[in-house]
ROPAVEX-38774 format. One record per atom (N, C-alpha, C): atom name; residue in three letters; x negated, y negated, z negated. Coordinates in pm, 1 decimal. Atoms other than C-alpha are relative to their C-alpha. Example, Ala and Ser with C-alpha at 12.3 -4.5 7.8 and 13.67 -1.06 7.14 Angstrom:
ROPAVEX-38774
atome,residu,c1,c2,c3
N,ALA,-89.0,119.0,0.0
CA,ALA,-1230.0,450.0,-780.0
C,ALA,-90.0,-120.0,0.0
N,SER,82.0,119.0,6.0
CA,SER,-1367.0,106.0,-714.0
C,SER,77.0,-109.0,-73.0
//
This chain:
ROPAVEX-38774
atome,residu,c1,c2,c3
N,UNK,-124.8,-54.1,49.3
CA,UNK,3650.3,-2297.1,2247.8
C,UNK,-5.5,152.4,-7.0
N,UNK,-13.5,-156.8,2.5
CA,UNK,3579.6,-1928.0,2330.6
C,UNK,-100.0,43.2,-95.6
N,UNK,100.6,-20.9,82.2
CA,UNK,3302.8,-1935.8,2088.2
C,UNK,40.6,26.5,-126.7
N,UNK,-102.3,8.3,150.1
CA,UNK,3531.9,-1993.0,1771.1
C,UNK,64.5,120.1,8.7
N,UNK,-83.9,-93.2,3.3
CA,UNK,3781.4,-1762.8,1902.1
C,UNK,-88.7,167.6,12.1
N,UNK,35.7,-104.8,29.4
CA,UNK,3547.7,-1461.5,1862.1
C,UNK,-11.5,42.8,-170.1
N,UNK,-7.2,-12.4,181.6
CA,UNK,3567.5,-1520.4,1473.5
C,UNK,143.7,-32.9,-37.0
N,UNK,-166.1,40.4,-0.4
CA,UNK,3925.1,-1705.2,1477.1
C,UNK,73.0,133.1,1.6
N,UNK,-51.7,-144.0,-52.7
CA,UNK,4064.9,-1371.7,1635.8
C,UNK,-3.3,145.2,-90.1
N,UNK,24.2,-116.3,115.8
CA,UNK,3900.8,-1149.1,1382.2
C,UNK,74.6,67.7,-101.2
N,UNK,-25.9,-53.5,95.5
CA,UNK,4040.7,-863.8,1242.7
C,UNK,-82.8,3.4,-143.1
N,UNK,91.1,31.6,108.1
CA,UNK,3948.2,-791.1,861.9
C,UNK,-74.3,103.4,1.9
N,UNK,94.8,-94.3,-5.6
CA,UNK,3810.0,-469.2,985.4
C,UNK,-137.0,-46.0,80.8
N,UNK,135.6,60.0,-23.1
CA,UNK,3536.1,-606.0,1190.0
C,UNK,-95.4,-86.7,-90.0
N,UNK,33.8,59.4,117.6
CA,UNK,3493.4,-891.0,954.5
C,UNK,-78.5,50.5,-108.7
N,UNK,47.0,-61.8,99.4
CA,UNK,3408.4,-666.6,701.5
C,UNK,-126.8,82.6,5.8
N,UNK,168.0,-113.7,-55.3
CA,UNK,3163.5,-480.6,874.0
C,UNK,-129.1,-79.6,14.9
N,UNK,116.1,108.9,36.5
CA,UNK,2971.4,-767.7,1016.8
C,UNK,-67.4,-61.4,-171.6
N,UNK,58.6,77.7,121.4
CA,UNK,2962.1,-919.6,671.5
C,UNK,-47.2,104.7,-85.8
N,UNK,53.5,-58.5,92.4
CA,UNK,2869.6,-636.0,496.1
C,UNK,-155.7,60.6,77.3
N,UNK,146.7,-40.4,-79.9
CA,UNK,2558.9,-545.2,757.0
C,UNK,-88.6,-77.6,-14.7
N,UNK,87.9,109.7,-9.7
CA,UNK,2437.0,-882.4,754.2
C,UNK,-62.4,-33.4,-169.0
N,UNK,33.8,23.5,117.1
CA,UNK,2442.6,-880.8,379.0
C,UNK,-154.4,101.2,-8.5
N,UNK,42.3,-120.8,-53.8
CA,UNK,2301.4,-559.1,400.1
C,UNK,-171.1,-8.9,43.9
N,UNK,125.2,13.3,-44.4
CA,UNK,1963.6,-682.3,595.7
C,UNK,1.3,-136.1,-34.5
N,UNK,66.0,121.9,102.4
CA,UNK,1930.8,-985.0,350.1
C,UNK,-41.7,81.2,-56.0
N,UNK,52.8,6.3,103.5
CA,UNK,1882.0,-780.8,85.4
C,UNK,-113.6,147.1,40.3
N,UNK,123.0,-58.5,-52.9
CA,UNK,1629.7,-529.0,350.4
C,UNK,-110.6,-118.6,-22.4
N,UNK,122.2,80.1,-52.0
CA,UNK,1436.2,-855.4,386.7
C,UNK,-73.4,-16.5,-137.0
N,UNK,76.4,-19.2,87.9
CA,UNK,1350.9,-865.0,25.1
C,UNK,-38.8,142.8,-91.2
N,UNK,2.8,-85.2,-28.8
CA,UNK,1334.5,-534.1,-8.9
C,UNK,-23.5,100.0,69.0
N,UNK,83.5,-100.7,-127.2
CA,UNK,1152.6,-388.2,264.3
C,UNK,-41.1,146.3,-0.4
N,UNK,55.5,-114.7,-46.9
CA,UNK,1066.6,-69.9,421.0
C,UNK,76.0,104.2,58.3
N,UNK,-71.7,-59.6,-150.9
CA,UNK,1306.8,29.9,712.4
C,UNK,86.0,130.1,-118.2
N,UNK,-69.2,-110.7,74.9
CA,UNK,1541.2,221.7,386.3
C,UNK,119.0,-17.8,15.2
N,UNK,-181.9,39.1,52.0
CA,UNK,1928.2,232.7,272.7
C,UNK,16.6,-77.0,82.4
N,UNK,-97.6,92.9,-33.1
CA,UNK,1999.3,-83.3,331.7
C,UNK,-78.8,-62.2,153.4
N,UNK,4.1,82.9,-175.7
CA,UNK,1816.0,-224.1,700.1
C,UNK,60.6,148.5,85.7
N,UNK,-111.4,-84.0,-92.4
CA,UNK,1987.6,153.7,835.8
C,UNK,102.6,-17.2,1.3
N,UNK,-124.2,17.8,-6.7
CA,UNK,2276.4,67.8,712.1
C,UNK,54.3,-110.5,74.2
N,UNK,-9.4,126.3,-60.6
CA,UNK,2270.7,-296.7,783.9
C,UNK,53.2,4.0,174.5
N,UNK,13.9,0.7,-174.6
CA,UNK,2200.7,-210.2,1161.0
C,UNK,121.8,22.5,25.5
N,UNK,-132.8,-54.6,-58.0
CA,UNK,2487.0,48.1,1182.3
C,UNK,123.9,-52.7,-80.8
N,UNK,-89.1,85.5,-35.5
CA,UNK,2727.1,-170.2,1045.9
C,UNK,24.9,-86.7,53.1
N,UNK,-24.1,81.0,-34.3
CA,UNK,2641.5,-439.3,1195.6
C,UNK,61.1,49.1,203.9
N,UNK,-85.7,-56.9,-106.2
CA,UNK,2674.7,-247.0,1520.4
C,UNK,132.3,54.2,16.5
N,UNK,-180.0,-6.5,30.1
CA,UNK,3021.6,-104.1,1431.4
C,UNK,91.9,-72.4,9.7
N,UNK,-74.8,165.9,29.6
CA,UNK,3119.1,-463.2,1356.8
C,UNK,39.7,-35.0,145.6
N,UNK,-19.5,43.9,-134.3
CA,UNK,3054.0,-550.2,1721.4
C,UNK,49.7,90.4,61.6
N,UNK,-148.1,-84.9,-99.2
CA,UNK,3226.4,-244.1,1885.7
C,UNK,122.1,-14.3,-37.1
N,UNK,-221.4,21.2,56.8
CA,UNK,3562.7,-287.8,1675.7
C,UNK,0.6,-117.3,48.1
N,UNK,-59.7,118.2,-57.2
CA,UNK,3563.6,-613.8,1770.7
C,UNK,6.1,-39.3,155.1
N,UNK,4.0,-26.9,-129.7
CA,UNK,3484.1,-584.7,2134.4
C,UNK,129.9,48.4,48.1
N,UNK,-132.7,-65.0,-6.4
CA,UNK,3765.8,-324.4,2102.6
C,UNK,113.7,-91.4,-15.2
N,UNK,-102.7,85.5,48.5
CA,UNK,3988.7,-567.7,1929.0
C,UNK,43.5,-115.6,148.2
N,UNK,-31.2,68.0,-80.6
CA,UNK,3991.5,-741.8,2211.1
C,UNK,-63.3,-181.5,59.4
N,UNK,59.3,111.9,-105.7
CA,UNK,3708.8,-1001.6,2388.9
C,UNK,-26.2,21.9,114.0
N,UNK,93.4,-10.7,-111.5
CA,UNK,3578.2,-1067.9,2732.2
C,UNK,-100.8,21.8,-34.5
N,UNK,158.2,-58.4,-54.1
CA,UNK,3307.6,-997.7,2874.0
C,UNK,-93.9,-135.6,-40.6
N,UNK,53.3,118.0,85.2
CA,UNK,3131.3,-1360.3,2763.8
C,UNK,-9.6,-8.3,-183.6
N,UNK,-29.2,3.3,129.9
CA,UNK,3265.5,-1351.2,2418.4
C,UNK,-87.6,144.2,-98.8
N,UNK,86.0,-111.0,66.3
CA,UNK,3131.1,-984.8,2369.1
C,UNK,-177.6,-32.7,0.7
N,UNK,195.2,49.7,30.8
CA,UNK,2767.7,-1097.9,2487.9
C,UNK,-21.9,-121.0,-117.5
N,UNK,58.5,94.3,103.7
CA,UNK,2772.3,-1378.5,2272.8
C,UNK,-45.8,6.0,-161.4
N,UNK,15.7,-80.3,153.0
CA,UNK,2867.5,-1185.0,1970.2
C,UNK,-191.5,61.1,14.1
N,UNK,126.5,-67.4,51.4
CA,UNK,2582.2,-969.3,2036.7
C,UNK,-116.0,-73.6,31.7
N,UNK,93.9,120.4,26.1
CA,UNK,2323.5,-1266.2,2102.0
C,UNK,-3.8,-26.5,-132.3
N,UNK,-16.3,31.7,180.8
CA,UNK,2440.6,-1364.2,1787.8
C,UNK,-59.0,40.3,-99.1
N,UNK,53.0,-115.0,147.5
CA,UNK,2374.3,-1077.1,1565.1
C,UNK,-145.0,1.8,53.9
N,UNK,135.9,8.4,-40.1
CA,UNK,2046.3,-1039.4,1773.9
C,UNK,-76.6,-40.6,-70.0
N,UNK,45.2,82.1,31.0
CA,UNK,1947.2,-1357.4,1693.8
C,UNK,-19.4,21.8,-158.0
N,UNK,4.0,-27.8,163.7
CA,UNK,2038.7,-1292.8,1321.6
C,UNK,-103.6,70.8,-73.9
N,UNK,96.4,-53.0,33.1
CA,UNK,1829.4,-1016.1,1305.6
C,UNK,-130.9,-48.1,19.1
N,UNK,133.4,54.9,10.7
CA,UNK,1510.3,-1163.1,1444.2
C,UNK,-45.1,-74.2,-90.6
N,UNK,22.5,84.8,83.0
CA,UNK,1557.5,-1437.6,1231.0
C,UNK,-62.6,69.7,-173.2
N,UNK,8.9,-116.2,130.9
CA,UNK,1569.8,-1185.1,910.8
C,UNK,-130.7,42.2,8.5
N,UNK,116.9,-76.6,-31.7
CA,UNK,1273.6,-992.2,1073.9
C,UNK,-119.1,-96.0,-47.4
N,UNK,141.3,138.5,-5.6
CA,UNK,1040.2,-1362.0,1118.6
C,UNK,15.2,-9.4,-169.1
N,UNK,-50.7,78.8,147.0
CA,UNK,1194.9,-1432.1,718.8
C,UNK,-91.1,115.6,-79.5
N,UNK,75.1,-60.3,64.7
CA,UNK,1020.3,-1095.2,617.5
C,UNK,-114.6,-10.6,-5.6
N,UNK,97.2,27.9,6.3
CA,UNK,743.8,-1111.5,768.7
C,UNK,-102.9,-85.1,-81.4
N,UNK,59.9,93.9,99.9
CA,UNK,652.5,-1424.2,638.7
C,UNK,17.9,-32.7,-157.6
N,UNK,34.9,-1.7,144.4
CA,UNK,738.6,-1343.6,323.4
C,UNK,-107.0,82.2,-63.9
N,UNK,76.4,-87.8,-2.3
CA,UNK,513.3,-1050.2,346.8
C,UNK,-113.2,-69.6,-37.3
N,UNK,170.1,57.8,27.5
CA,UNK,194.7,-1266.9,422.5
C,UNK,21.7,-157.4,-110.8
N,UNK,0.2,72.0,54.5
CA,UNK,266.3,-1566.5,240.7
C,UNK,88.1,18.8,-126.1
N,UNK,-98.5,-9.3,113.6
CA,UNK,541.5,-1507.7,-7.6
C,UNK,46.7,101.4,-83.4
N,UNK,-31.1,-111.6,177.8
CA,UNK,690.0,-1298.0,-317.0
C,UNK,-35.4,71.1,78.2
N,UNK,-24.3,-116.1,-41.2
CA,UNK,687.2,-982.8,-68.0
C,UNK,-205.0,-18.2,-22.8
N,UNK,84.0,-18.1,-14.1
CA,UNK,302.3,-1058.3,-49.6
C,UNK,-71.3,-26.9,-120.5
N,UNK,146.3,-17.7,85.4
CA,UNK,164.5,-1073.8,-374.4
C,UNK,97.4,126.3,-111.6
N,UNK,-64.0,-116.5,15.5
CA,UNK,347.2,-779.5,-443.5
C,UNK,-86.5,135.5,-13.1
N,UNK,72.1,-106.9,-64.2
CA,UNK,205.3,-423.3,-451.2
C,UNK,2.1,49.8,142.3
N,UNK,-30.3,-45.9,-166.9
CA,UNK,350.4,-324.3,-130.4
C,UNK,-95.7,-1.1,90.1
N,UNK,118.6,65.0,-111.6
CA,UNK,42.3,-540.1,83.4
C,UNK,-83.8,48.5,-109.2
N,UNK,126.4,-42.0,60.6
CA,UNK,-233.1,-449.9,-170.3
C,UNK,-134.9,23.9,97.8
N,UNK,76.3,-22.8,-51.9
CA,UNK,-535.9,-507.3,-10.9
C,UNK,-130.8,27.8,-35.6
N,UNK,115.3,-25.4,99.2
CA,UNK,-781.0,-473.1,-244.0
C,UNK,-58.4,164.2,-23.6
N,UNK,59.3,-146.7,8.0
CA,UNK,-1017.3,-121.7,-295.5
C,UNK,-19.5,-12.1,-171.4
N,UNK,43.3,2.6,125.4
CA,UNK,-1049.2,7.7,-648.4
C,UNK,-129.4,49.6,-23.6
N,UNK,137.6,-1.9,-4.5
CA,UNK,-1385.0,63.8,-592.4
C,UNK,-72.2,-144.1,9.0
N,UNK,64.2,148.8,80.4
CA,UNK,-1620.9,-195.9,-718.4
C,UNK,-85.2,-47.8,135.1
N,UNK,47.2,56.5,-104.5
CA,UNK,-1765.3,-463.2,-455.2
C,UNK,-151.8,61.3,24.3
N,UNK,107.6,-90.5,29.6
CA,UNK,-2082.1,-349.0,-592.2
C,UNK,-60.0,154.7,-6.1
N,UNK,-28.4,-97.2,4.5
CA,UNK,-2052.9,-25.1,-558.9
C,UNK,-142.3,75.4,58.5
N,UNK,52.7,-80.3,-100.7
CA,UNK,-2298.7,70.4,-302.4
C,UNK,-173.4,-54.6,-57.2
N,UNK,118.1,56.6,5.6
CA,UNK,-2572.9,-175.0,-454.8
C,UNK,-74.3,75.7,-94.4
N,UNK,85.5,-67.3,83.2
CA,UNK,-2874.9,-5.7,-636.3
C,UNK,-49.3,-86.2,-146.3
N,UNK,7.6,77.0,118.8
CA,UNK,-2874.9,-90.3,-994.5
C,UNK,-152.3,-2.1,-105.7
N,UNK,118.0,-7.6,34.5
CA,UNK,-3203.1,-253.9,-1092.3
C,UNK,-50.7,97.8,-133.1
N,UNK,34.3,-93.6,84.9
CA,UNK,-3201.3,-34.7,-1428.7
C,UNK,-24.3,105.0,41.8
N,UNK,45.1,-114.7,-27.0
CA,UNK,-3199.9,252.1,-1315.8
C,UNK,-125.3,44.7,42.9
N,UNK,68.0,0.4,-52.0
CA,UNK,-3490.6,225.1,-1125.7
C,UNK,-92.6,25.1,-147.5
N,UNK,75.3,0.5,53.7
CA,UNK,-3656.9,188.4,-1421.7
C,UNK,-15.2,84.7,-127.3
N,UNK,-18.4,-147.6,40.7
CA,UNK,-3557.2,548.1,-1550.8
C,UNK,-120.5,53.7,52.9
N,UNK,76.3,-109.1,-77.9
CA,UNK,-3817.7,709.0,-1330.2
C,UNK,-86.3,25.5,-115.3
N,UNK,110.2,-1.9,50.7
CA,UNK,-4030.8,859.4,-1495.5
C,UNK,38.1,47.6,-155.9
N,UNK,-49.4,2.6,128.8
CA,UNK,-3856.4,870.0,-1844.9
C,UNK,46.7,180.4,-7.8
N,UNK,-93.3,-154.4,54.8
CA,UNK,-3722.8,1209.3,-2036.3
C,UNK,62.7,12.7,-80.1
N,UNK,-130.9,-40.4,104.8
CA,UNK,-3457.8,1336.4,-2213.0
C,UNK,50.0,84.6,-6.9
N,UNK,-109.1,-114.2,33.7
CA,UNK,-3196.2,1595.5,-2299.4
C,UNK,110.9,-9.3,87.7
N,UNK,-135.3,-29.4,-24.3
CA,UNK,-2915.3,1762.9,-2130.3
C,UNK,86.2,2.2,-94.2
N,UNK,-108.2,7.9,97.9
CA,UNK,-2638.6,1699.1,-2263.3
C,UNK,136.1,90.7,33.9
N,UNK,-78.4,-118.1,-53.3
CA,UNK,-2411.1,2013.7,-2177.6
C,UNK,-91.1,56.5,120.1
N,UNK,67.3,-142.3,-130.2
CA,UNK,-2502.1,2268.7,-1891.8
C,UNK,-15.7,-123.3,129.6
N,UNK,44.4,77.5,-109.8
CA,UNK,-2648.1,2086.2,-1585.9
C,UNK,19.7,115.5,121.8
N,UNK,28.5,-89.1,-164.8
CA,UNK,-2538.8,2304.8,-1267.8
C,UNK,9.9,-100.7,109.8
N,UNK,76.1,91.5,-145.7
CA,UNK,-2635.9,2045.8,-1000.7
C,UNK,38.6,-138.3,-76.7
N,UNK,22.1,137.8,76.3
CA,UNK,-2468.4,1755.7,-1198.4
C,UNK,111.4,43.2,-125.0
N,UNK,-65.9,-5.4,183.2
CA,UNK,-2391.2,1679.2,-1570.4
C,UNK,-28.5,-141.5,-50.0
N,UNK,53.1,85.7,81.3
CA,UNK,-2473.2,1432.6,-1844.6
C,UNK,-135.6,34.6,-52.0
N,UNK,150.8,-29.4,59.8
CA,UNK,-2836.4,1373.9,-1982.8
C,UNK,15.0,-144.2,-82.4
N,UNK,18.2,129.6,87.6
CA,UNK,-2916.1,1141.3,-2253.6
C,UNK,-155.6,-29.2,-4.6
N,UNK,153.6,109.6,9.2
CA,UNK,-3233.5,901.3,-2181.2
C,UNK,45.9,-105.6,-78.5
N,UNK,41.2,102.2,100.7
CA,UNK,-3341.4,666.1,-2417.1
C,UNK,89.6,9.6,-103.2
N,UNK,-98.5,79.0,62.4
CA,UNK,-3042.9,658.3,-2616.7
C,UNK,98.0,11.8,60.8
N,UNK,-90.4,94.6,-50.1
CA,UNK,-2789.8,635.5,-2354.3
C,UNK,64.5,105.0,91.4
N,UNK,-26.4,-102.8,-76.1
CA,UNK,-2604.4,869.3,-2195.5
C,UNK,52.6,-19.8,137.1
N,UNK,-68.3,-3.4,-138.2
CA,UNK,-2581.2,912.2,-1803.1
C,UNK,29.6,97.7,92.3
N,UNK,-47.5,-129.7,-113.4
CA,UNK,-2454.0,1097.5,-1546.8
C,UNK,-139.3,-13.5,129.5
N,UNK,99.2,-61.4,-56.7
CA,UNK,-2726.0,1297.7,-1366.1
C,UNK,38.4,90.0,107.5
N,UNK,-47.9,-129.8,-63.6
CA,UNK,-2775.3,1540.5,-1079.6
C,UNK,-136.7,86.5,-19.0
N,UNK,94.0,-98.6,-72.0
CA,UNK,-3006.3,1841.6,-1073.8
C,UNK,-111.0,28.0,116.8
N,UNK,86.2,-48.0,-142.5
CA,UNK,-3270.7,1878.6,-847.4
C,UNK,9.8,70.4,95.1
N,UNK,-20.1,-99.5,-101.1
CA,UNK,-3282.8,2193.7,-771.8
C,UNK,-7.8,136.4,-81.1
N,UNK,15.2,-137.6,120.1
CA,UNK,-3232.6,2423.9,-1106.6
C,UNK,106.8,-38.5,-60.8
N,UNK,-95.8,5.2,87.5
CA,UNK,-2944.6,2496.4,-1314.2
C,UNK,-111.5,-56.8,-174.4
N,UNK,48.8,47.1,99.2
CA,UNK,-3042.6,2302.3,-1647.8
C,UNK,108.0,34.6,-122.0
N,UNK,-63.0,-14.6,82.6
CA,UNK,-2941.9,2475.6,-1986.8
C,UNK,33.8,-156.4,-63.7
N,UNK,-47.2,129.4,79.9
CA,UNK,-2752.7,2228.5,-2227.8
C,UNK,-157.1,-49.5,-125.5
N,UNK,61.3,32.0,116.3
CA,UNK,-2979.1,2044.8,-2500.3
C,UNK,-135.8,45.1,59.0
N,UNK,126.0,-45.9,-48.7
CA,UNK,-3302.3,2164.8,-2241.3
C,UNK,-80.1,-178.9,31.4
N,UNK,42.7,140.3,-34.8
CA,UNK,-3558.3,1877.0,-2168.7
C,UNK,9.5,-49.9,141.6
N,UNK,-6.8,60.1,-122.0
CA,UNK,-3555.5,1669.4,-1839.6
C,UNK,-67.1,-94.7,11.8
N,UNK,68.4,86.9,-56.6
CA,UNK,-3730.9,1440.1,-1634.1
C,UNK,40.0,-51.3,85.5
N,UNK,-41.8,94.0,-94.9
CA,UNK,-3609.8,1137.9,-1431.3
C,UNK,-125.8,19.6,92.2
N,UNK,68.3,43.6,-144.6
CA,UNK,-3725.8,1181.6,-1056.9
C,UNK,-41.3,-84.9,108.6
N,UNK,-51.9,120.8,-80.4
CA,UNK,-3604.4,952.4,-857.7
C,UNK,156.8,-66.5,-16.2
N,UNK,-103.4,8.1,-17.6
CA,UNK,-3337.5,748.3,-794.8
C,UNK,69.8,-7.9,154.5
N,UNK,-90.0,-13.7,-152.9
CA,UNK,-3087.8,812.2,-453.8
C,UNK,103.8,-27.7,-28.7
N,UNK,-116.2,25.8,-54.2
CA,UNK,-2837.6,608.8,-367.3
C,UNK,127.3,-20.7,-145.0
N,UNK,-131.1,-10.6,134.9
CA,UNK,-2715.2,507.8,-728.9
C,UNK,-34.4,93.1,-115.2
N,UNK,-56.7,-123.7,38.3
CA,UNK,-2729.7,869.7,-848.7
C,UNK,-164.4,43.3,-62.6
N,UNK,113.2,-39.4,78.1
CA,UNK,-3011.5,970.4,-1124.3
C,UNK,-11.3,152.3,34.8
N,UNK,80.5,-113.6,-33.2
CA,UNK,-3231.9,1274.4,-982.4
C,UNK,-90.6,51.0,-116.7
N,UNK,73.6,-21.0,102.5
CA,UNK,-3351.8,1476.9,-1289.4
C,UNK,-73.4,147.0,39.6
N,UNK,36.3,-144.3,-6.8
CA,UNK,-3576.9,1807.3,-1316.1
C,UNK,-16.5,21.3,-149.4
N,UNK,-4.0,-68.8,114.6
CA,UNK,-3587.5,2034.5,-1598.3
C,UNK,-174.2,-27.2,-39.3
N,UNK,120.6,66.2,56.1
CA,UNK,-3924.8,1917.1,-1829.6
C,UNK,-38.9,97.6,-65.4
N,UNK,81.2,-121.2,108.4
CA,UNK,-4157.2,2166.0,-2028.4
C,UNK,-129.7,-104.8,-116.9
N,UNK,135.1,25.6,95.9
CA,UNK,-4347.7,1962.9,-2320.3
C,UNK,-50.2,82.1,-66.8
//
């Protein structure tokens, strides 16, 4: 019976508060990221429970309220979460877990390898790295260990780590 009468009893100023807090951190839960509406949510929903405290419950009736809302919130909290990892919130940008760097990235690409040795043209000014065009094909190069005019010849060195090692060529 004293359970009812904490809502029975209700002014429409409390009323209004609770219900607009609780709305409030529904629409945090799809909407995430501790903004507007879960600050607001909170501090109305706390407001809600002091006017009404005020308004007039015991000491039972006030804890229960705030069990209540407690409870409400956790519930909200567990509802994000798991929407996070499993649901709309998670295939969302928000979680993005993915690198835009390529899986491959790091692996040494059998062509190249089979630059060594080859020559070609700068293709603009080479100060440690530029473009050079071998065979046909234009790639991104680094310098050895000489600034390389544009349109000068070159020679594939090695390859490190991906990254075509050229020196300046004299035929």
């Amino acid at each position: 019976m004293e359970f009812v009468e904490i809502f029975t009893g209700m002014s429409w100023i409390p009323a209004l508060l609770l219900s607009l807090g609780l709305l409030f951190l529904i629409v945090e839960v799809f909407i995430p990221g501790f903004g507007f509406f879960g600050v607001t949510g909170i501090l109305l929903l706390i407001a809600g429970i002091i006017v009404r405290i005020v308004d007039g419950l015991n000491i039972v009736q006030s804890l229960t309220l705030i069990l209540l809302v407690l409870g409400v919130l956790i519930i909200a909290f567990l509802l994000m979460v798991n929407s996070a990892r499993h649901g709309l919130l998670g295939r969302t940008g928000l979680f993005e877990t993915k690198s835009s760097i390529r899986q491959d990235y790091d692996k040494v690409d059998k062509n190249l390898s089979k630059l060594v040795g080859q020559s070609g043209r700068a293709v603009g000014v080479l100060n440690l790295g530029g473009k050079a065009k071998i065979k046909g094909k234009i790639y991104d190069v680094v310098s050895v260990n000489s600034y390389i005019e544009d349109g000068a010849h070159i020679k594939v060195v090695e390859i490190r780590d991906n990254t075509i090692m050229v020196r300046k060529w004299f035929e």
